[in-house]
N, C-alpha and C positions, 0 to 999 in steps of 0.2 A: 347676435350672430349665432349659428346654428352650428352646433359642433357635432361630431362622433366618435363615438370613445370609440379604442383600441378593440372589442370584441365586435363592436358591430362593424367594424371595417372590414371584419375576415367573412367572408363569403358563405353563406350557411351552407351551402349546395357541393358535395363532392362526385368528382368523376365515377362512372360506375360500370366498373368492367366487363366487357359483354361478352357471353361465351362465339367464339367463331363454330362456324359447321365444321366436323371431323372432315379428314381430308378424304377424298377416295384415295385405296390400297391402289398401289402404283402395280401396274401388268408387266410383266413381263413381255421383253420386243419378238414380235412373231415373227418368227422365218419365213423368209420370203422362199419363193417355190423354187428361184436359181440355187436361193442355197441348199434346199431340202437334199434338190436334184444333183447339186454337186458335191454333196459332201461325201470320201470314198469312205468305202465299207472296212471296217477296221478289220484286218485279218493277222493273220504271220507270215505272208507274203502278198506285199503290195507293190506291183511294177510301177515304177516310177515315167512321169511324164515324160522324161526323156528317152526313155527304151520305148514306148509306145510310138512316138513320134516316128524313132530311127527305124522301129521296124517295118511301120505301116507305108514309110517312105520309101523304103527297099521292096517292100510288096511289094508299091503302086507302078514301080519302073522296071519290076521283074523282066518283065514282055515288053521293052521297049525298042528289041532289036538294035541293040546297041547306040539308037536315034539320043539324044540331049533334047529332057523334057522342062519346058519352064518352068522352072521354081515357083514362083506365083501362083501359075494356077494348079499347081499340086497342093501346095499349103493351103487353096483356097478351095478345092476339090473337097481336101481330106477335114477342114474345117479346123486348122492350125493358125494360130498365131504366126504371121509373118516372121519377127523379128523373134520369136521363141526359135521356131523352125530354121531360120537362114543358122544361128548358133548350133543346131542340131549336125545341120550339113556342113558346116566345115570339121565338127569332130571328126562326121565318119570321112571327109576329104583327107583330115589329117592323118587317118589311121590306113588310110589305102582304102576303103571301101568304095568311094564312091568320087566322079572324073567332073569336073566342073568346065564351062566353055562362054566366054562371053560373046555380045552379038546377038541379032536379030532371031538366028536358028541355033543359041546356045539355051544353056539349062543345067542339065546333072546327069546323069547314067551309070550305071553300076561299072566299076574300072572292072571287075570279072568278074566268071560265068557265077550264076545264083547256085551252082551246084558246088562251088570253089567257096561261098561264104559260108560260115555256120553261124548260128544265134549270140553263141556264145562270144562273138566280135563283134557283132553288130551292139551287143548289152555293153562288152566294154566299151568299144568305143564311144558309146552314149554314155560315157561317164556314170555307169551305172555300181552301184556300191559292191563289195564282195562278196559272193557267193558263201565263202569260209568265213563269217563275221565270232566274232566269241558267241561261245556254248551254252550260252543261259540267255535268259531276259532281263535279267535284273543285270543292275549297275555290276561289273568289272570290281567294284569298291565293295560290292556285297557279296557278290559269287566270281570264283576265278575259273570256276567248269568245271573244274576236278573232277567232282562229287557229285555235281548238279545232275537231280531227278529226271530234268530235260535235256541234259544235254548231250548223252550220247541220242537220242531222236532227233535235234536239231543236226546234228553233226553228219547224221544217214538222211535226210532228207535233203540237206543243202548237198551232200556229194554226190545225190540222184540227181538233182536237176542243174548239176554242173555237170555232171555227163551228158546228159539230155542234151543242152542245148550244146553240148561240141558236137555233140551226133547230130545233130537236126541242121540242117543245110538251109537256104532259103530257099531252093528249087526244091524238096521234101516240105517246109513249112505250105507256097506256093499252091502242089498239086494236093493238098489234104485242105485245104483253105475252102470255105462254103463259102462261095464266092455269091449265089445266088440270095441268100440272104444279107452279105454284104451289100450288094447293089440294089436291095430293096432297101438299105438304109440312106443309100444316097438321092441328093437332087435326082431328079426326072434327065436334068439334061445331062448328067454325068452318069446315068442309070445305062442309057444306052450305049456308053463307049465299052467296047472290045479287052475292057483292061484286064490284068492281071490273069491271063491265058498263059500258059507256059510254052518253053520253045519245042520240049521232048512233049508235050501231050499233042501239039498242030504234026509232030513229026508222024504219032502213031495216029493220026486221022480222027483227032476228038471227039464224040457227034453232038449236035447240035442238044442244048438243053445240059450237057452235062458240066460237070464243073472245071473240063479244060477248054469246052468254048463257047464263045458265045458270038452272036449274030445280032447287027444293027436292028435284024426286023423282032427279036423280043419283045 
């Protein structure tokens, strides 16, 4: 009978580790071109979504002759999120700016004249942040303004454009408004509507081409 010793039972052959190929260096994720597009420009005054909303809202019914315009197709005109939008319009509802009416000929309309709003309600009421915020950029915990190099310029320029906008009316924002460049940013079918005409510029007889009025045959 044929035996095997102990050494030659063990297997002469060992595994032999093989190098793997180096990995490829992992890339970095490309921005996609909505995000390029959307991402806003970093400044020291940036109006917040909801003041633009509320004011381009108030624009668009400036001139609506006190009619109630559907909600829908305003948000969908002005290229707003519905349900962003409808939250916009019950603030300025709740702040008196603006009259709501339900029903097949309801919508929204400014509760008074565009010459009776200033900017400076429409920003708050769009829950927009304070004008008078603390006097530096740095943390409250690092600077308290006292002293701060910025902070009397911060202080003179927030108090300009807190005057500014209690002076600036929406019937003054309205007739200074290049509306004609506006409605070349719009759809074709919303390019042609009559909007945002004022009530004092039809009164002093606007002429055609200018920027208080305009005519379906543009």
């Amino acid at each position: 009978m044929c035996t095997m010793s102990k050494a030659s039972a063990t297997p002469s052959w060992r595994p032999v580790a093989t190098a793997m190929p180096p990995k490829a260096p992992l890339r970095p994720k490309q921005a996609t071109k909505n995000t390029q597009n959307n991402n806003p420009v970093p400044g020291l005054l940036n109006i917040p979504e909801s003041m633009s909303i509320a004011l381009h809202t108030c624009l668009w019914i400036a001139d609506s002759d006190r009619t109630f315009r559907p909600s829908a197709k305003i948000s969908k005109d002005l290229g707003f999120s519905y349900n962003h939008f409808a939250k916009i319009v019950q603030r300025l509802v709740h702040a008196g700016l603006l009259e709501t009416e339900r029903g097949p000929r309801g919508g929204i309309r400014l509760a008074r004249e565009p010459k009776a709003i200033s900017l400076l309600e429409i920003y708050n009421a769009a829950g927009g942040e304070p004008l008078r915020p603390h006097r530096c950029l740095l943390d409250p915990k690092v600077c308290q303004g006292r002293a701060c190099a910025l902070g009397h310029l911060i202080e003179k320029e927030n108090d300009r454009l807190h005057q500014k906008m209690k002076e600036t009316t929406l019937a003054g924002l309205a007739r200074s408004f290049d509306r004609s460049k506006f409605r070349r940013a719009l759809p074709p079918r919303v390019a042609g509507e009559p909007t945002l005409a004022s009530r004092d510029a039809r009164s002093r007889g606007g002429q055609p081409g200018s920027i208080h009025h305009y005519s379906k045959a543009q």
